[in-house]
N, C-alpha and C positions, 0 to 999 in steps of 0.2 A: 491856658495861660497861667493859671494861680498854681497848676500843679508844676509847674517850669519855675516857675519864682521860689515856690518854696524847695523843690530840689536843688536850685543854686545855693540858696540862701545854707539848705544842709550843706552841701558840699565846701561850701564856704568858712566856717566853724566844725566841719568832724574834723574826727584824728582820723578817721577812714580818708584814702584817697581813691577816687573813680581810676581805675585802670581798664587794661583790657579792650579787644575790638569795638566794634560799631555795633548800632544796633543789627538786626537781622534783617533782610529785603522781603521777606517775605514770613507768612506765620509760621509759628515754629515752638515744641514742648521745649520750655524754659526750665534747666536745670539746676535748679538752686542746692548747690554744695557744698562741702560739708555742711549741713543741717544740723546747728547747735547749742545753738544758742533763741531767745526770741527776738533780740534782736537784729537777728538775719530779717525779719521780716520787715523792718525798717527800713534797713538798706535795701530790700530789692523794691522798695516802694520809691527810694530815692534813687536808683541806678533808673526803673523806668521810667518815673516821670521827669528825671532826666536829659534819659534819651528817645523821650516822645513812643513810647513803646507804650500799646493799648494792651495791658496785660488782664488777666481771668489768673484765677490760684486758689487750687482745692486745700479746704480745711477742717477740719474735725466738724462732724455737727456739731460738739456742743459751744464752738465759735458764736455759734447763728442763734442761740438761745434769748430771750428777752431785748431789752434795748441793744443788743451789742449786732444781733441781725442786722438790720436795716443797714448800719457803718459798714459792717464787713461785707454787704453784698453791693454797696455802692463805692467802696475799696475794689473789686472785682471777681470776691470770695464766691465759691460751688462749695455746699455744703457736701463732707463726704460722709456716710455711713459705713464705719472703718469692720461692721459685720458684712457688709458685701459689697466688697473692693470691686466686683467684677461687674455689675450696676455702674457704677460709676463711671467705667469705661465705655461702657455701652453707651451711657446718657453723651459723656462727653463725643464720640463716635459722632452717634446721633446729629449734635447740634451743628460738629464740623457738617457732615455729612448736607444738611439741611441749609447752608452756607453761611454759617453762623462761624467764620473762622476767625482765631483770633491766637495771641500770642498767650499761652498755658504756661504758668510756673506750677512746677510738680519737687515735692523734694521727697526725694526716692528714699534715702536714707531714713524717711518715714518720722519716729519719736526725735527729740534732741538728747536724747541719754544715750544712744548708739545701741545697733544690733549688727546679728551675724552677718546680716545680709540688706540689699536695697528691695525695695520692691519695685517688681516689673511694670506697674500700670505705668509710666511714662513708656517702656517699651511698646506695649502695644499701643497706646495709644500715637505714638509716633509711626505704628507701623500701617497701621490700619486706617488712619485718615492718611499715609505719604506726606505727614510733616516733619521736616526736620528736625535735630534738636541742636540746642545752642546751651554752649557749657555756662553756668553761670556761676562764679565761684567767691569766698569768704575764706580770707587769709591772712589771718591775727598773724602770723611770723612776721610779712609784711606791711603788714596793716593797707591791706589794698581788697579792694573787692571788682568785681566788673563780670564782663562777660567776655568769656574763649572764644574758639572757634564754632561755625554753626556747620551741620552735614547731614547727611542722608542716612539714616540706619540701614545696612547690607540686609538683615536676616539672618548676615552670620554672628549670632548670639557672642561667642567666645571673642570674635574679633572686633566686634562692634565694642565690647567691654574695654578690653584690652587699650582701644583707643582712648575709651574716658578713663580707664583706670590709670594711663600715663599721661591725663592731664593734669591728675587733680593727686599725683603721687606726691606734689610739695604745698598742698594747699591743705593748712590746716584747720580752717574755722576759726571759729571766736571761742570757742573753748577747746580748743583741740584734744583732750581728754576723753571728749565725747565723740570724735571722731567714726565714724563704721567705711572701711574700706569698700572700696566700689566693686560688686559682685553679685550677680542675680542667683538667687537657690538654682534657675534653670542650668549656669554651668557647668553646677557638681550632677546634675544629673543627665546631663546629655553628653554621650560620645562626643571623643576628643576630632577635631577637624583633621582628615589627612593630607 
C-alpha cells in the first residue's frame, strides 16, 4: 500500500511520464534499457511499485556493503560478484528452479558509461528457468519510461536480438551519450542463421 502511494505521489511531480504496456501475467527477466544513468534505478522502483510488480534486481556487491545492505536487499537487491557472472546465474537458476519465482530486473548493458556489448546473463537466465522477458525501457528524447512488450526467448540468439535491438533502436536513456547498442559478444561469434 505505501509502495502504491509513494509511486503515485512520484508520478505525480516527475517530468518522467509512465508509458508503455501492462504489467506482465506472469514472472518474467525485467529489462531495464538503456542503462545510464543512476537514476534509471529510481524509476524502475517507481514504474514497479506502480504497477504492483514484485520485483528482485542484481547489483554490484559492493551495493550490499555496510548500512546500505540491509535497504538494498529489502528494495529486492541479489548481490552480484561481477568476478563470476556465471555463479550468479546459477544461484538465480537455482531459486527459480526451487519455486522461488519472481519478476528479475537485470540491466544487460552492464556499467552506465556504456560498452561494446550487453551481457548475456539475462539470456540465459531467461532461457533456462523458461521466463520470459519483458522490455523495460528509459527515453530522455521523450521523457517517458515503461515497459514494452513481454515474450519468450527462441534460442535463436541473432533473432531474439534483433527483436530487442528494434525495440529499443529510438530509446535513448537519461544520458543518451552513454548509450551501448543491444548485442550479445555471442553474435559476432556464432554462424549466421540460414
Amino acid at each position: 500500500m505505501l509502495r502504491r502511494f509513494l509511486a503515485r505521489l512520484y508520478w505525480a511531480f516527475s517530468r518522467w511520464t509512465l508509458a508503455g504496456g501492462k504489467a506482465p501475467t506472469r514472472p518474467s527477466v525485467l529489462i531495464g534499457a538503456p542503462h545510464t544513468s543512476n537514476w534509471d534505478f529510481v524509476l524502475m522502483l517507481a514504474i514497479s511499485w506502480r504497477l504492483g510488480i514484485d520485483v528482485h534486481w542484481l547489483g554490484k556487491k559492493s551495493l550490499f556493503r555496510g548500512w546500505r545492505g540491509p535497504i538494498m536487499r529489502r528494495l529486492g537487491g541479489i548481490p552480484v560478484d561481477r568476478a563470476d557472472p556465471a555463479r550468479v546465474v546459477n544461484d538465480v537458476v537455482a531459486q527459480v528452479n526451487a519455486g522461488g519465482v519472481f519478476g528479475l530486473v537485470v540491466t544487460p548493458d552492464g556499467t552506465r558509461g556504456g560498452n561494446d556489448y550487453w551481457k548475456s546473463g539475462f539470456y540465459r537466465i531467461a532461457r533456462e528457468t523458461g521466463m520470459p522477458v519483458t522490455l523495460g525501457f528509459v527515453d530522455r528524447t521523450t521523457m517517458t519510461t515503461g515497459l514494452g512488450p513481454t515474450f519468450d526467448l527462441t534460442g535463436d540468439v541473432a533473432a531474439d536480438m534483433g527483436r530487442i535491438r528494434a525495440f529499443y533502436a529510438d530509446k535513448a536513456g537519461a544520458r543518451p551519450e552513454r548509450r551501448t547498442e543491444p548485442r550479445l559478444r555471442e553474435e559476432d561469434s556464432s554462424p549466421p542463421a540460414s
